[in-house]
C-alpha positions in Angstrom: -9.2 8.9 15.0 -12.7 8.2 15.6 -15.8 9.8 14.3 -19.4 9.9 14.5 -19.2 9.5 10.8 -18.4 6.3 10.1 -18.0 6.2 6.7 -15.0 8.7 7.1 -13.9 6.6 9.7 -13.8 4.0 7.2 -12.4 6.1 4.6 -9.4 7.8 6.6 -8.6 4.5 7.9 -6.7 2.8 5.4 -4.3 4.8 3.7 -4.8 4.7 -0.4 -8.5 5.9 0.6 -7.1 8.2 3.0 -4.8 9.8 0.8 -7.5 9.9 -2.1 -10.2 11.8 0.1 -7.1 14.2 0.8 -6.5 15.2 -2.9 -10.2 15.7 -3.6 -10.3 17.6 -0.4 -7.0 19.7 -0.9 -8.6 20.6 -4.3 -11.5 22.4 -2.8 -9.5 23.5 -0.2 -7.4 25.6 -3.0 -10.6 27.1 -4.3 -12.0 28.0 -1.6 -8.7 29.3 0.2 -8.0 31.4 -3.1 -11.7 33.3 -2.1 -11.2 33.6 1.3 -8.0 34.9 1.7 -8.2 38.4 0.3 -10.6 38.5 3.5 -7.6 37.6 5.8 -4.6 39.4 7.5 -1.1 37.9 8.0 -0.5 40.4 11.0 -4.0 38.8 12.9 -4.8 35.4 14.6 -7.8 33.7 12.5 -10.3 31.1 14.0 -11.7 28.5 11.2 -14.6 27.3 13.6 -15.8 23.6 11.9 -13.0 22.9 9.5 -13.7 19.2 9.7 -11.3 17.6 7.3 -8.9 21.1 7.7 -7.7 21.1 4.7 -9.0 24.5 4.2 -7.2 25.0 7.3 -3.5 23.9 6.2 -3.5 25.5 2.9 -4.4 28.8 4.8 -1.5 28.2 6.7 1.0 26.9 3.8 -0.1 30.5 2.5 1.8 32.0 5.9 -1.5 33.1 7.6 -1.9 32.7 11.6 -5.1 30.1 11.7 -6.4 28.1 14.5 -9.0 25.6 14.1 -11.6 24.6 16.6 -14.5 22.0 15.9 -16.6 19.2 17.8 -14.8 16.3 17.0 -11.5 15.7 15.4 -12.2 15.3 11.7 -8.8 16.2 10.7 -7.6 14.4 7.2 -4.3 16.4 8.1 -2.0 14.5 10.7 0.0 18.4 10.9 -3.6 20.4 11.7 -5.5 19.3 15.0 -8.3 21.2 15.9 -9.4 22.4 19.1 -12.5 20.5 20.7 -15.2 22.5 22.1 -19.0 21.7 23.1 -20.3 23.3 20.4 -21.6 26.0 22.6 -18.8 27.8 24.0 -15.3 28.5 22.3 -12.8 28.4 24.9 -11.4 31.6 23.9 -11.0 35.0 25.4 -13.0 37.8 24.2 -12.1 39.2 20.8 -8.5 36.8 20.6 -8.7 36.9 16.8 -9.0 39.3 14.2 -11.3 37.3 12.4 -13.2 34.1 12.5 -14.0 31.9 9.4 -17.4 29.8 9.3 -16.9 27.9 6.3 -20.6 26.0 5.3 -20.8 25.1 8.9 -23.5 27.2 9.6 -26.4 25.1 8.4 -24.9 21.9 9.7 -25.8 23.3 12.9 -29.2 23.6 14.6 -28.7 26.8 16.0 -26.3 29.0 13.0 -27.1 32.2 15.7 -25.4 30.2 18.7 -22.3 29.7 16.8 -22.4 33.6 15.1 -23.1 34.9 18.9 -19.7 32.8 20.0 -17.7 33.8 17.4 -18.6 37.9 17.2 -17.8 37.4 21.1 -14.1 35.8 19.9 -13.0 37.7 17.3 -13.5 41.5 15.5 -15.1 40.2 11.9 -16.4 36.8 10.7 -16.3 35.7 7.4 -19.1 33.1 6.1 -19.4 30.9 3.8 -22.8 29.6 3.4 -24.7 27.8 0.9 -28.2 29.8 0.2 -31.6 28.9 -0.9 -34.2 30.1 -3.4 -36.9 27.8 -2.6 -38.0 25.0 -1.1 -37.6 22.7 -3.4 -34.1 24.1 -3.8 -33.8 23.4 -0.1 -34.3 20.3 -0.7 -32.1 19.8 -3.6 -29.5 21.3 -1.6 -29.6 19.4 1.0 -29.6 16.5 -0.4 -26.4 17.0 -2.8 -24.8 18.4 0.8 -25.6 15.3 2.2 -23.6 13.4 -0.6 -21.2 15.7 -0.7 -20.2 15.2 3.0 -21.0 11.4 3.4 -23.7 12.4 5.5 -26.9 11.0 5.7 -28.6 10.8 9.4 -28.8 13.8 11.6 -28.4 16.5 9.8 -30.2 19.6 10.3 -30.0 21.3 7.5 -30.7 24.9 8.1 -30.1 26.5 5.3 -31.5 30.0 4.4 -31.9 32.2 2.0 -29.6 35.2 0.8 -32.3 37.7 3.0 -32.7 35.4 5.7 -28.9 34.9 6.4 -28.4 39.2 5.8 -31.6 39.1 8.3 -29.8 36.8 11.3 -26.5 38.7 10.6 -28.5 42.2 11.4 -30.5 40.7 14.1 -27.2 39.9 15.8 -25.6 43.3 15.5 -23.3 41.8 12.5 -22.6 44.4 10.1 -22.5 43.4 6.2 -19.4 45.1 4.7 -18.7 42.5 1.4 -20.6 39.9 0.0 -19.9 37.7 -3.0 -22.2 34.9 -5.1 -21.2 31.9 -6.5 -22.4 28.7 -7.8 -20.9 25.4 -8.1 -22.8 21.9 -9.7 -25.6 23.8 -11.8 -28.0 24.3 -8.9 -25.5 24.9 -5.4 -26.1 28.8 -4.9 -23.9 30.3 -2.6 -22.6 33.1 -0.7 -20.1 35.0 1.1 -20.6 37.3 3.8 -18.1 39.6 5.4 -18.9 40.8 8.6 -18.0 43.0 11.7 -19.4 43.6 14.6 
């Protein structure tokens, strides 16, 4: 598999570091499966648009729920778990396929978070995001820089990360209603939050 990251490409080539990045991964993966997944319906087909490692993606599955991944490259850690490859534009779905579409902290790797909401209120009934939010911008900052660490990625990144009213602002500017939202915080100053939607 290659990447335009090429220190994962590094990483998932050889297999001790391979299989190391996958425990750390399938940690967080349990934690963040464990808040999502009350969210989630075994009857419906999910979408996890940008899963990258999909890890998040498997465990979902593992837990006997219907999920489908779909990103810009193949970033799969998991040899079972191959996403989809789109254009980052348009999902190659039909209209409303899934019951619900996860965007995991995806949104602010993206340079256009209403682009990718648009695409996947067209795919699927509700959304759920995952987002990390912003109280400043020096916390901007902050936060950018720890997710830049935190995902190996240092170049290219656009880093469009809003606040709590700013994301609750795009989500009503799109016609995305709010019907749950949760806070959370992780490493003393990551803020973020959860955003059920429907459309």
């Amino acid at each position: 598999m290659e990447s335009s990251n090429k220190i994962l490409d590094v990483l998932y080539k050889y297999r001790f570091s391979k299989n190391l990045v996958y425990q750390l991964l399938k940690s967080r993966a349990g934690d963040l499966a464990q808040t999502v997944s009350p969210y989630l319906n075994k009857d419906e087909l999910i979408l996890d648009i940008g899963p990258a490692s999909c890890t998040v993606t498997e465990t979902l599955i593992k837990q006997g729920l219907k999920v489908f991944p779909a990103d810009i490259e193949n970033f799969s850690i998991v040899d079972a778990v191959l996403p989809t490859i789109y254009d980052g534009h348009k999902l190659p779905f039909k209209d409303n396929q899934f019951g619900t579409s996860l965007i995991l902290f995806v949104l602010h790797h993206t340079p256009d978070p209403a682009e990718v909401l648009v695409e996947a209120k067209r795919v699927s009934k509700r959304i759920l995001v995952f987002e990390d939010i912003v109280t400043s911008p020096t916390h901007k900052s902050l936060t950018a820089a720890l997710d830049s660490l935190v995902n190996l990625e240092f170049f290219d990144q656009p880093h469009t990360n809003k606040s709590d009213q700013e994301w609750r602002s795009l989500f009503g500017e799109l016609g995305l209603k709010v019907l749950d939202r949760e806070y959370k915080s992780s490493m003393a100053i990551m803020r973020h939050a959860l955003y059920f939607l429907e459309k």
